[in-house]
FINU-718785 format. One record per residue (C-alpha): residue number from 1; residue in three letters; x, y, z. Coordinates in steps of 0.1 Angstrom, whole numbers, plus 5000, padded with zeros to 4 digits. Layout:
BEGIN
{n NUM; res ALA; X X; Y Y; Z Z}
...
***
This chain:
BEGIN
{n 1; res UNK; X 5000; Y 5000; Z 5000}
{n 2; res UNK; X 5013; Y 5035; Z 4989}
{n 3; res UNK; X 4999; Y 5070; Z 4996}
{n 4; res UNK; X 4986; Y 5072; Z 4967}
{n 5; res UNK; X 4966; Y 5041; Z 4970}
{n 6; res UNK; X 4951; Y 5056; Z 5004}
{n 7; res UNK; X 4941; Y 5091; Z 4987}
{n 8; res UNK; X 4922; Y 5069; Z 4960}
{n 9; res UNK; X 4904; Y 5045; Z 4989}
{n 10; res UNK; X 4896; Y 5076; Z 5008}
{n 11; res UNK; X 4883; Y 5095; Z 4980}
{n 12; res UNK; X 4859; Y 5065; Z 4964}
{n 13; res UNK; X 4846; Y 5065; Z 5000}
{n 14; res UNK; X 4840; Y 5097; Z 5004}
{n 15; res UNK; X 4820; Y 5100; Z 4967}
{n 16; res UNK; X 4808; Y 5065; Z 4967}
{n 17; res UNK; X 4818; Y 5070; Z 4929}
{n 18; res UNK; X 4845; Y 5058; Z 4909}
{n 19; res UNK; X 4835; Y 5083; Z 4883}
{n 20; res UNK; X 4837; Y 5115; Z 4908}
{n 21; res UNK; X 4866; Y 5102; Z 4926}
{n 22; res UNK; X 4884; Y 5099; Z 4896}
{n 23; res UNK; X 4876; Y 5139; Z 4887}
{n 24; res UNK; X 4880; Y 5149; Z 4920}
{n 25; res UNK; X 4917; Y 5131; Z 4921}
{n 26; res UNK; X 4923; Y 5138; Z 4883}
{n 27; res UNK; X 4932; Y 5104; Z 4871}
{n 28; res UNK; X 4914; Y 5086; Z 4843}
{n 29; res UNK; X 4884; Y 5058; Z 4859}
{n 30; res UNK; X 4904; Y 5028; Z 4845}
{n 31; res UNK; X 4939; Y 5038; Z 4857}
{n 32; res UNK; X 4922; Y 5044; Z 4892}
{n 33; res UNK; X 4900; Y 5008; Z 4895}
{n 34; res UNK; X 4935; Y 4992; Z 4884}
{n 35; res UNK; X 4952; Y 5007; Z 4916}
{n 36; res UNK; X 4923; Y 5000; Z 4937}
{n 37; res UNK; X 4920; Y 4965; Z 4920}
{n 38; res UNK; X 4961; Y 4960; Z 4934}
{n 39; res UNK; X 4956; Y 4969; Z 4965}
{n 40; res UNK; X 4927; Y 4947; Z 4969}
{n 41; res UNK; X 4948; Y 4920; Z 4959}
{n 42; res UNK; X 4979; Y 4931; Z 4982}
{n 43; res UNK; X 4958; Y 4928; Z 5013}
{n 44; res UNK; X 4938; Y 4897; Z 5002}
{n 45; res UNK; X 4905; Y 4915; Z 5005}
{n 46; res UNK; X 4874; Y 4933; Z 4984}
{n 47; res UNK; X 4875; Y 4971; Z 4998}
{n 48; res UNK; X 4848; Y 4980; Z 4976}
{n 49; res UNK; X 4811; Y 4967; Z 4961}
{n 50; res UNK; X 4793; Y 4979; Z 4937}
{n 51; res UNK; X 4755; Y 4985; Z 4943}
{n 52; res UNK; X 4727; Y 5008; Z 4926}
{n 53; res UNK; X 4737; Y 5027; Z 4956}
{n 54; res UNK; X 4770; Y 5036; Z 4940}
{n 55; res UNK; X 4805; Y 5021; Z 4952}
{n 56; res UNK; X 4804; Y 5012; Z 4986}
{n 57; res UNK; X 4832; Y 5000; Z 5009}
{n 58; res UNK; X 4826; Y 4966; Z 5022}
{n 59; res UNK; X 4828; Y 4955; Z 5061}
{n 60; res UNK; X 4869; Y 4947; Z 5060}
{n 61; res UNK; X 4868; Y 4981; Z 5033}
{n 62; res UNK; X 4856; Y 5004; Z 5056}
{n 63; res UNK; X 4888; Y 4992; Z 5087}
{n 64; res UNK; X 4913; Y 4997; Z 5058}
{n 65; res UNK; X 4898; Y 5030; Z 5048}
{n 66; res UNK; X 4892; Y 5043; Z 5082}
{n 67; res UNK; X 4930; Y 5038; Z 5088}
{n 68; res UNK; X 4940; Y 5050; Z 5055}
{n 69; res UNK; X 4922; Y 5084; Z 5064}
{n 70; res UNK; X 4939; Y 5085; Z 5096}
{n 71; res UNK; X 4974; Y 5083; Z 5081}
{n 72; res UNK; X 4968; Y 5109; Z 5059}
{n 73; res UNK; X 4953; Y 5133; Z 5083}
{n 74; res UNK; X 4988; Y 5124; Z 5103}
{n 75; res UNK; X 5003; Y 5133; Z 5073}
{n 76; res UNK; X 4988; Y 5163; Z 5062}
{n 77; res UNK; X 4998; Y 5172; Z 5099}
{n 78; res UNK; X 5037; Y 5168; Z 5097}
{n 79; res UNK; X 5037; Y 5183; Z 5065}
{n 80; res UNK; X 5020; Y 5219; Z 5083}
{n 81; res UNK; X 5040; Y 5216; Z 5109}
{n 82; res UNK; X 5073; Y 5214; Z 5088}
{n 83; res UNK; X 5060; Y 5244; Z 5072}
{n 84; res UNK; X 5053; Y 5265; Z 5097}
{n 85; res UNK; X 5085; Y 5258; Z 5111}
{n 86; res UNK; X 5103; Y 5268; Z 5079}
{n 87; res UNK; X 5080; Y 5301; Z 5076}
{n 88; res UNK; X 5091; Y 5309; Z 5116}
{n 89; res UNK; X 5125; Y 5303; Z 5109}
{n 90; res UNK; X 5129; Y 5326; Z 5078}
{n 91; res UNK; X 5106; Y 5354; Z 5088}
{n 92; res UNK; X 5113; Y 5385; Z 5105}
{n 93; res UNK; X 5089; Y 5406; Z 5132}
{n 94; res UNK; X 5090; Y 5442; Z 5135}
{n 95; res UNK; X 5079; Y 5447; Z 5169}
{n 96; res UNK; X 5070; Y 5484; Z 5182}
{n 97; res UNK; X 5063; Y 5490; Z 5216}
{n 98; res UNK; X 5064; Y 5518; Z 5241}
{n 99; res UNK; X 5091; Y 5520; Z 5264}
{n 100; res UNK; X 5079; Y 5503; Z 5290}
{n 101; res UNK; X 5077; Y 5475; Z 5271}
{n 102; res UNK; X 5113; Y 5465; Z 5256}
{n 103; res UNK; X 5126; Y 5449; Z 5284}
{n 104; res UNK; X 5097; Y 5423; Z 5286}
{n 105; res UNK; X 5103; Y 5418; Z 5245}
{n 106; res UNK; X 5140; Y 5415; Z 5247}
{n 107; res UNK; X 5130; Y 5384; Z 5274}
{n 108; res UNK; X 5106; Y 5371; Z 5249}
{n 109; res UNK; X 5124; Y 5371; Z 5223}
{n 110; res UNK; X 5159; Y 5355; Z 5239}
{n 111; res UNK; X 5136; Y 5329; Z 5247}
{n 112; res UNK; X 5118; Y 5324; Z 5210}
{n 113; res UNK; X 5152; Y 5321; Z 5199}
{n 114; res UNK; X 5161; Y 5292; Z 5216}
{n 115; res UNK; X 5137; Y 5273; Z 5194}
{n 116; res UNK; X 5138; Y 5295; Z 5163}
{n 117; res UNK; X 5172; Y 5308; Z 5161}
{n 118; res UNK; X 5174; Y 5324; Z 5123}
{n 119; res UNK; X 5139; Y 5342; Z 5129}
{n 120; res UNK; X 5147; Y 5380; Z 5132}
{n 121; res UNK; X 5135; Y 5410; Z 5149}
{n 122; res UNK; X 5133; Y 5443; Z 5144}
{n 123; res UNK; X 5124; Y 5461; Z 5180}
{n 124; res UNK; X 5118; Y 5501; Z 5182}
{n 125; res UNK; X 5101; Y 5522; Z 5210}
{n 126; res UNK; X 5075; Y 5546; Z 5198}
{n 127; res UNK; X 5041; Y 5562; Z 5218}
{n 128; res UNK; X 5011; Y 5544; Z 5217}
{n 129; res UNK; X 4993; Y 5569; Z 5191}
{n 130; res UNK; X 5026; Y 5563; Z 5168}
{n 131; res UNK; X 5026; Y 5526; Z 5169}
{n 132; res UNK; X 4989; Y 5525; Z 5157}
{n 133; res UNK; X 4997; Y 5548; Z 5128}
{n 134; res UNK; X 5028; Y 5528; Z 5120}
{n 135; res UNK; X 5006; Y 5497; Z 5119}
{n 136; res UNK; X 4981; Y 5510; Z 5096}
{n 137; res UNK; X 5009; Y 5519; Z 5073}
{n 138; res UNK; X 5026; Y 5484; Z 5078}
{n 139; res UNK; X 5058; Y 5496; Z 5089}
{n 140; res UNK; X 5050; Y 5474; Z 5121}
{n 141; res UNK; X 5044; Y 5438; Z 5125}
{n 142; res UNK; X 5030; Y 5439; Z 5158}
{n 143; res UNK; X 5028; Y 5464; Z 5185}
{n 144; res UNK; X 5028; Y 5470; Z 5225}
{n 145; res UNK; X 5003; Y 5497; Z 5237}
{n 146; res UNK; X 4988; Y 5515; Z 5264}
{n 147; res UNK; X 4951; Y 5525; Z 5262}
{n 148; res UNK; X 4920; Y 5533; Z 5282}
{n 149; res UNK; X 4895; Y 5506; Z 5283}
{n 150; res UNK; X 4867; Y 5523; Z 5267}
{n 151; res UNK; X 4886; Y 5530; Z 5236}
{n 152; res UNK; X 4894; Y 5493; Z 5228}
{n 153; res UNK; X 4865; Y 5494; Z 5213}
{n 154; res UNK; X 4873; Y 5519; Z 5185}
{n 155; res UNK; X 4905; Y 5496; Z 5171}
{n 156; res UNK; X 4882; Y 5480; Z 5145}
{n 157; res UNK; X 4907; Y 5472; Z 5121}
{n 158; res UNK; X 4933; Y 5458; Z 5147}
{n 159; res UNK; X 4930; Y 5423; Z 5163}
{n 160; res UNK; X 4938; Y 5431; Z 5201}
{n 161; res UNK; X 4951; Y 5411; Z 5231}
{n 162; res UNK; X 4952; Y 5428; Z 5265}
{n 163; res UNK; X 4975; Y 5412; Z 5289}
{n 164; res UNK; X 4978; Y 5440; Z 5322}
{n 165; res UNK; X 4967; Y 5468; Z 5341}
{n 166; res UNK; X 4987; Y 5495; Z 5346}
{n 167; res UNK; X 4979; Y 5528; Z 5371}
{n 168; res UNK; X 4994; Y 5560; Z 5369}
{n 169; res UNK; X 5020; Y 5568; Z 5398}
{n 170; res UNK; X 5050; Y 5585; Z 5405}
{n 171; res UNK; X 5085; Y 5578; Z 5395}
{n 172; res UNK; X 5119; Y 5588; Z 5418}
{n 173; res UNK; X 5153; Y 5578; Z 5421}
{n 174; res UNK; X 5159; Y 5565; Z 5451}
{n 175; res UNK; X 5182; Y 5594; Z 5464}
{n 176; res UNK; X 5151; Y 5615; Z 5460}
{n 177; res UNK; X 5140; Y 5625; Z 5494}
{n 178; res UNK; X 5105; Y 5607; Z 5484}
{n 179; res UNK; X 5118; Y 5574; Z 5478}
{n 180; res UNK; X 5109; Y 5563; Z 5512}
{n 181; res UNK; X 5070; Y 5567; Z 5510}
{n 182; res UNK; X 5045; Y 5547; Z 5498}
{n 183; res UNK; X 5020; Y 5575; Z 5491}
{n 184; res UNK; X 5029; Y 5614; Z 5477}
{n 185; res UNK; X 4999; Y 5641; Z 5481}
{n 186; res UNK; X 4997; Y 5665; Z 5454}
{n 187; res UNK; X 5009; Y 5692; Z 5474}
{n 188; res UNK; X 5044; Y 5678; Z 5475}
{n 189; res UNK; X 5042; Y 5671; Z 5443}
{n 190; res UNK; X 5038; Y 5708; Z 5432}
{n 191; res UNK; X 5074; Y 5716; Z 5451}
{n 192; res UNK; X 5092; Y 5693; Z 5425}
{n 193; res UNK; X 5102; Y 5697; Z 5392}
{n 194; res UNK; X 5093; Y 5670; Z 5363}
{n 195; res UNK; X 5106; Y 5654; Z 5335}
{n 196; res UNK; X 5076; Y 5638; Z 5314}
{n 197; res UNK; X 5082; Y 5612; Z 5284}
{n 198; res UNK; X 5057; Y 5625; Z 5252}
{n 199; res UNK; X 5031; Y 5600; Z 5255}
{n 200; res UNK; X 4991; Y 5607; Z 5249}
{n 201; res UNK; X 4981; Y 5594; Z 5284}
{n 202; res UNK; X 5012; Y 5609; Z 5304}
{n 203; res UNK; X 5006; Y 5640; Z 5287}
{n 204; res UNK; X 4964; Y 5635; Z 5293}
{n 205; res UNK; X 4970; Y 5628; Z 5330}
{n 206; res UNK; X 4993; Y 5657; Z 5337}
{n 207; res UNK; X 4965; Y 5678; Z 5323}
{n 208; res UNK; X 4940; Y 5668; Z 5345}
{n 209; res UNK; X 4966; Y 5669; Z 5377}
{n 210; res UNK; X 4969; Y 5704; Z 5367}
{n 211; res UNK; X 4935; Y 5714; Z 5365}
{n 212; res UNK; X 4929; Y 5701; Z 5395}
{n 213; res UNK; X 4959; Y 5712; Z 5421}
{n 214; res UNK; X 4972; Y 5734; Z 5395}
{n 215; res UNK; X 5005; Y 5743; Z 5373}
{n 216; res UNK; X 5037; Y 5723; Z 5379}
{n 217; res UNK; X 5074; Y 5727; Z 5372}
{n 218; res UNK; X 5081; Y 5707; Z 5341}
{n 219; res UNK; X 5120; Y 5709; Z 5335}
{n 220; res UNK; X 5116; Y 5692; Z 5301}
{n 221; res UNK; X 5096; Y 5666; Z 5282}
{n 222; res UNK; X 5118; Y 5639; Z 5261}
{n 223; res UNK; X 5109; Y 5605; Z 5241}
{n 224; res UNK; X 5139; Y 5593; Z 5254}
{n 225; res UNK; X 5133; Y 5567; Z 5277}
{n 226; res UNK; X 5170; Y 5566; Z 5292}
{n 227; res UNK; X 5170; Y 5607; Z 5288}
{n 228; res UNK; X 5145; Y 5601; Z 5323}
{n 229; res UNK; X 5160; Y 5576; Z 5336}
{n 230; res UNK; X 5193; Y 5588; Z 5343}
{n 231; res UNK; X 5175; Y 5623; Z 5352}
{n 232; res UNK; X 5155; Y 5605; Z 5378}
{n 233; res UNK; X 5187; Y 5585; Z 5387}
{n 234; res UNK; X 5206; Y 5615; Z 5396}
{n 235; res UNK; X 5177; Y 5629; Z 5419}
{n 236; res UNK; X 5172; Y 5660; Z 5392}
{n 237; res UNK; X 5137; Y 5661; Z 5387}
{n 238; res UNK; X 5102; Y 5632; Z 5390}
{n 239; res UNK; X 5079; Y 5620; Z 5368}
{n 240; res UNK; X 5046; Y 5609; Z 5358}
{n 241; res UNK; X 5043; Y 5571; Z 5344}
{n 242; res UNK; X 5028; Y 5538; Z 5344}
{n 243; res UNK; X 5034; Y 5516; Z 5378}
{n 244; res UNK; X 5045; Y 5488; Z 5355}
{n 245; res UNK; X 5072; Y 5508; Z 5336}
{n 246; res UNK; X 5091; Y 5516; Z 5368}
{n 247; res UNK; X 5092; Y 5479; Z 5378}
{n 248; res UNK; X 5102; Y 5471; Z 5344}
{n 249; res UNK; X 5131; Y 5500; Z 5345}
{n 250; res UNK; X 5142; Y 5486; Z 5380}
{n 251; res UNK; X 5154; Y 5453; Z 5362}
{n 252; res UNK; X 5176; Y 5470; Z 5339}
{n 253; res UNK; X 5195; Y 5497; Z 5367}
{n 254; res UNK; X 5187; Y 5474; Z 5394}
{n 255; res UNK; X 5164; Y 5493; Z 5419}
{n 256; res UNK; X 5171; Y 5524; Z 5411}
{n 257; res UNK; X 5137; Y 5540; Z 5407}
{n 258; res UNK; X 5108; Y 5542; Z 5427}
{n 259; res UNK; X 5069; Y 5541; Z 5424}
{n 260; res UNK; X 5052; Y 5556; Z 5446}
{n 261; res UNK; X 5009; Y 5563; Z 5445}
{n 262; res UNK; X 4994; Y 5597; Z 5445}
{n 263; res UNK; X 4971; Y 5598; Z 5480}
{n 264; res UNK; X 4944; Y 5618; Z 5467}
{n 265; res UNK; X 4942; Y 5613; Z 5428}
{n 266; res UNK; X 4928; Y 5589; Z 5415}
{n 267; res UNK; X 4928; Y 5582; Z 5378}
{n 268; res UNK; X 4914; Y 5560; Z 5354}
{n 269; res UNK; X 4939; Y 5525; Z 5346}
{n 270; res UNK; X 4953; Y 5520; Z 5311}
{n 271; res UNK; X 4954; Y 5487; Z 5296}
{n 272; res UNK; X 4987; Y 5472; Z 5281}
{n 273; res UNK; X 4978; Y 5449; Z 5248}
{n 274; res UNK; X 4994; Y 5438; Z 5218}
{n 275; res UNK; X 4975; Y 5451; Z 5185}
{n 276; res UNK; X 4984; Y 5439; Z 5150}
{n 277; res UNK; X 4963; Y 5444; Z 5118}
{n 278; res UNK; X 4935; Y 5412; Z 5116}
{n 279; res UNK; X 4947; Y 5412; Z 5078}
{n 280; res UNK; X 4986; Y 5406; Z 5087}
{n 281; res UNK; X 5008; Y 5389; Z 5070}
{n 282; res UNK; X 5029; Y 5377; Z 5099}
{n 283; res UNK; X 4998; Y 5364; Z 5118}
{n 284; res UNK; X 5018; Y 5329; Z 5124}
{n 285; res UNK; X 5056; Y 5340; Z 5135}
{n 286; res UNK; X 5037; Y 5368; Z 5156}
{n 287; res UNK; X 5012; Y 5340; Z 5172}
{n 288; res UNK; X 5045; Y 5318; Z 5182}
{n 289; res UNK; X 5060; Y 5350; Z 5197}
{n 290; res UNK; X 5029; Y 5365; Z 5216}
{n 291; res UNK; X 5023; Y 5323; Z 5231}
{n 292; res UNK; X 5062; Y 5334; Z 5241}
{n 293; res UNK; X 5057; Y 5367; Z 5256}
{n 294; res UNK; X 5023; Y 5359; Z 5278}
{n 295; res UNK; X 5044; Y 5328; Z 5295}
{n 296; res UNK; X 5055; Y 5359; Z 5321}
{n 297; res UNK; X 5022; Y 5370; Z 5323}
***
């Protein structure tokens, strides 16, 4: 018995028709009752009968065939999975993600490649409003963002995978003479001076902190990531940032900055979530690497 001779078995089963099965497999009738006529022979048993009902597999048929249809499913299995092994391995993910986010990818990613070494990456920090633009243009792959919840529902074009919670806090080095508190009030907060990365809902929540307790010192605003860090690091200034970017930070200049909650403002949470275009291209290397990335979460 050949492959061959289980497509043919299979597809007479399946048509009860020597005549169909014969189009559908695009062999002539006589070249496929030959075959089936040899493998009968081989395994010392009729597969098939003929009836008004069409061809019909007999008793002993319809073992063979049910086992034939099994090894081809098998088949048709290793041959996907070879594939999408070879598509992983020569592909290449452009990943854009805010800042708070790189350190969690480069994990991800050093991880991935243990099982998909030649797959490449492409990783570059933007804002959340930039990444969604970049997207749409298909300059990203896939992308890490922060947004309210009640706007998930206006990224119709995007599929979406929330993963976190994130809160607003506070961010200080820890020579700051904050660093020791768990809670600020807004009226210390209005003695310091800040340093705020460019980012929709930084920006949005220092609005709303001023209209409320009013105007604070901001020394500069940067989309330099490390341009903040090393500000907060050497006690210059604070900031205004998720809770999760701080811990994230922390890793990288080990303990060096602080979160700490405002007492008496409370603000709406942002959700963190991974958003590519539903019409992708790189839906299957980006699947393997997001099954990757959630195993911290």
């Amino acid at each position: 018995m050949n492959i061959e001779q289980m497509q043919y078995i299979v597809e007479v089963a399946k048509t009860k028709s020597l005549i169909a099965a014969s189009n559908n497999l695009y062999i002539t009738q006589s070249a496929l009752s030959q075959s089936i006529s040899n493998l009968e022979e081989e395994l010392g048993i009729k597969i098939f009968t003929r009836s008004r009902h069409g061809t019909l597999p007999t008793a002993k048929g319809r073992f063979v065939i049910k086992k034939a249809d099994e090894i081809l499913i098998k088949l048709r299995e290793i041959k996907e999975t070879t594939q999408e092994f070879s598509d992983i391995l020569n592909s290449e993910l452009r990943i854009f993600s805010i800042p708070i986010g790189i350190t969690l990818i480069v994990k991800a990613i050093t991880r991935f490649k243990k099982e998909y070494s030649d797959t490449k990456f492409q990783i570059t920090q933007r804002s959340s409003q930039e990444i969604l633009q970049d997207l749409r243009k298909k300059k990203a792959d896939i992308g890490l963002i922060a947004i309210q919840k009640d706007q998930l529902s206006q990224l119709h074009e995007f599929t979406v995978e929330p993963f976190l919670e994130g809160k607003m806090v506070v961010g200080v080095g820890k020579k700051s003479p904050l660093a020791n508190r768990k809670f600020v009030s807004s009226k210390d907060l209005l003695k310091q001076s800040f340093i705020l990365y460019e980012e929709k809902y930084i920006q949005k929540f220092t609005e709303e902190f001023v209209d409320k307790f009013g105007e604070i010192n901001i020394m500069f605003t940067s989309n330099n990531a490390m341009a903040i860090l090393t500000a907060l690091q050497e006690n210059l200034a604070v900031t205004f940032g998720y809770d999760l970017s701080f811990h994230t930070a922390s890793e990288l200049i080990e303990g060096e900055l602080i979160p700490i909650e405002i007492s008496d403002f409370e603000y709406e949470p942002v959700t963190f979530c991974w958003v590519q275009l539903k019409n992708t291209e790189k839906k299957l290397v980006s699947r393997k690497f997001l099954n990757c990335f959630m195993n911290d979460f």
